[in-house]
N, C-alpha and C positions, 0 to 999 in steps of 0.2 A: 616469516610472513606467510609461506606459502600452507607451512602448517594449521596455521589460524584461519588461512579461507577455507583451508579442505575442510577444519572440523565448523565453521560455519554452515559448509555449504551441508555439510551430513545434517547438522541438526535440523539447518532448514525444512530438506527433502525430506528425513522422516514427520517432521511438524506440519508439512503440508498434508501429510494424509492421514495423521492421524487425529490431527486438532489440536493434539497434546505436546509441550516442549519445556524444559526445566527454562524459567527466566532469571534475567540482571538486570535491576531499572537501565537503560541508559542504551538498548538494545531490544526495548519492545517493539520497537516499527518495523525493526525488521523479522523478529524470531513472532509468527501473530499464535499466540498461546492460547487453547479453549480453557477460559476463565471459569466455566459453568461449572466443571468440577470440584472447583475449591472453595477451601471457606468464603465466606462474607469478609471482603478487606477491600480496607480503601487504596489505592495506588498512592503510594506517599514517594518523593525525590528524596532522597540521600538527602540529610544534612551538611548543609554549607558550611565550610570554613573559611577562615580569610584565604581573600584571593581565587576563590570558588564563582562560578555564575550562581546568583541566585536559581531557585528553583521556579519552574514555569506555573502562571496563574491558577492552573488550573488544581495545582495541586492544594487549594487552599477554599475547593471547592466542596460541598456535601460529600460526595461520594468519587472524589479524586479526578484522575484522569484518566479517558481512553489510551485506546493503546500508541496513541503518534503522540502523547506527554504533550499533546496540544489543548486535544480538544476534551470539556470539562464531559464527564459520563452522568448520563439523566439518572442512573439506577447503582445501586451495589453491583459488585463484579462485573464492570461495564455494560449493565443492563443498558439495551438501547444505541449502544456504540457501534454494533452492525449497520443499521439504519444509517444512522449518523456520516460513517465512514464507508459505507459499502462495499462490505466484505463477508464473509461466509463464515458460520462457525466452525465447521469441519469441509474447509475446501475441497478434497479431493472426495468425498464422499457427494457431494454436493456436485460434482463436475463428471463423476462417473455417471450419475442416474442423469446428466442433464444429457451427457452422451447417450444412456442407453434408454433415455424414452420414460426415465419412471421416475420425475421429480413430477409431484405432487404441489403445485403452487397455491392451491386453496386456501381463499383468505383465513386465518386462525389454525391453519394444521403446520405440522411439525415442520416441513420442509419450505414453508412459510415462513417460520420464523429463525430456522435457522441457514437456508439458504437464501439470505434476504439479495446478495447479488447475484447469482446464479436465475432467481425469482423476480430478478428484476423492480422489487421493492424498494430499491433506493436509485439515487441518480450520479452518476462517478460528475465531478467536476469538472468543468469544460477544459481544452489542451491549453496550453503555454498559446499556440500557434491561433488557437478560436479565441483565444482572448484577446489576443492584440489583432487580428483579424477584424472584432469590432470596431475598434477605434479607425477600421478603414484608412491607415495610414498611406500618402502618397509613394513610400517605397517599397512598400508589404511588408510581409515577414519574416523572419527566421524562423527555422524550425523549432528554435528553445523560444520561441516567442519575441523574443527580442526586437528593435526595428531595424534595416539596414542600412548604409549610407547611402545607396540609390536604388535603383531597380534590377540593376543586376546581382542584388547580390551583398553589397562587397562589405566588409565590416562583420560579415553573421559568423558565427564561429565554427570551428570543422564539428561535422556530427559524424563520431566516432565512438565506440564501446567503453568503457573508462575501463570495463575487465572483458575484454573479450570470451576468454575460455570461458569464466565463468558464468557468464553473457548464453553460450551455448549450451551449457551445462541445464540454466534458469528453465531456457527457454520453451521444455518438453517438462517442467513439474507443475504439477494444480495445473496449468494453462498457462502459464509464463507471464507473456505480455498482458494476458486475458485472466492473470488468475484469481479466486475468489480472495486468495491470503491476502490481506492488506501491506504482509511482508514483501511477499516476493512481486506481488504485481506493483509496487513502490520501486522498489530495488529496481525491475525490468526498467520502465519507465523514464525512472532517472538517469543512470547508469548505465543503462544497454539502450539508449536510442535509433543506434542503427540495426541490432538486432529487431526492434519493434516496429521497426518503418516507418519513423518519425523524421528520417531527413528530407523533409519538405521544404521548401520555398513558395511561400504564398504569398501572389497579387492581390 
């Protein structure tokens, strides 16, 4: 097991800065692969066999599915799925020049469109914790969004690392909690909550 997170975590961290990453359907949300390179193809799911989950709707769309096998992609080679999903096509290139002053956000030029979150082009979806925050619930809420049995608290669940190490590891590539990869700023998110500073409790 530990073998399988280290070469995860390798291919991750070279994929975050260089855009490029060999893929396997079933693991594109986390490994985010610059598609720009390759041919023209549609994202197609493994064929089902008995006893298999069907494959998700989108693969039954025009031009397949973005990279979370969620959401259906407007264009060939997930044209438009930056946008869509707000993420960067070459993360760490994208996070260097946002660091040193020289990303270029003019509407139609290059770092425009392919640093659509770095650029601020798209809009990340509200937290677990802003969403149930609306509904103004009389106990508040948990930090995974959840609602609790009363005010203090109680019923929310513990917000801990699900992989610590690797958690620290995340947390200094592309930008970790902040990063442009749809991968790994997923991964943070999810599974490193206490690394991201997400154990809140809100009134």
């Amino acid at each position: 097991m530990n073998q399988v997170i280290s070469l995860c975590t390798v291919l991750v961290i070279c994929q975050s800065w260089t855009g490029r990453a060999a893929i396997v359907p079933g693991i594109m949300d986390l490994l985010n692969i610059d598609v720009t390179t390759l041919p023209t193809v549609v994202n197609t799911w493994p064929p089902t066999k008995p006893g298999q989950v069907n494959s998700p709707p989108c693969t039954k769309t025009k031009y397949g599915c973005c990279r979370d096998w969620h959401t259906p992609s407007p264009g060939p080679n997930e044209e438009g799925c930056a946008k869509k999903l707000c993420y960067d096509d070459f993360p760490g290139d994208c996070l260097i020049k946002k660091m040193t002053k020289t990303l270029d956000c003019t509407p139609g030029g290059y770092d425009f469109k392919h640093c659509t979150y770095r650029c601020g082009v798209c809009k990340l979806p509200a937290s677990p914790i802003s969403r149930c925050q609306r509904l103004n619930p009389a106990s508040g809420c948990c930090w995974d969004g959840t609602i609790p049995l009363d005010r203090y608290g109680s019923g929310c669940q513990p917000c801990e690392d699900l992989f610590p190490h690797t958690c620290q590891q995340f947390v200094h590539v592309s930008g970790g909690c902040d990063s442009g990869s749809l991968g790994i700023r997923n991964f943070m998110m999810t599974k490193c909550p206490k690394t991201c500073g997400l154990c809140v409790y809100g009134l």
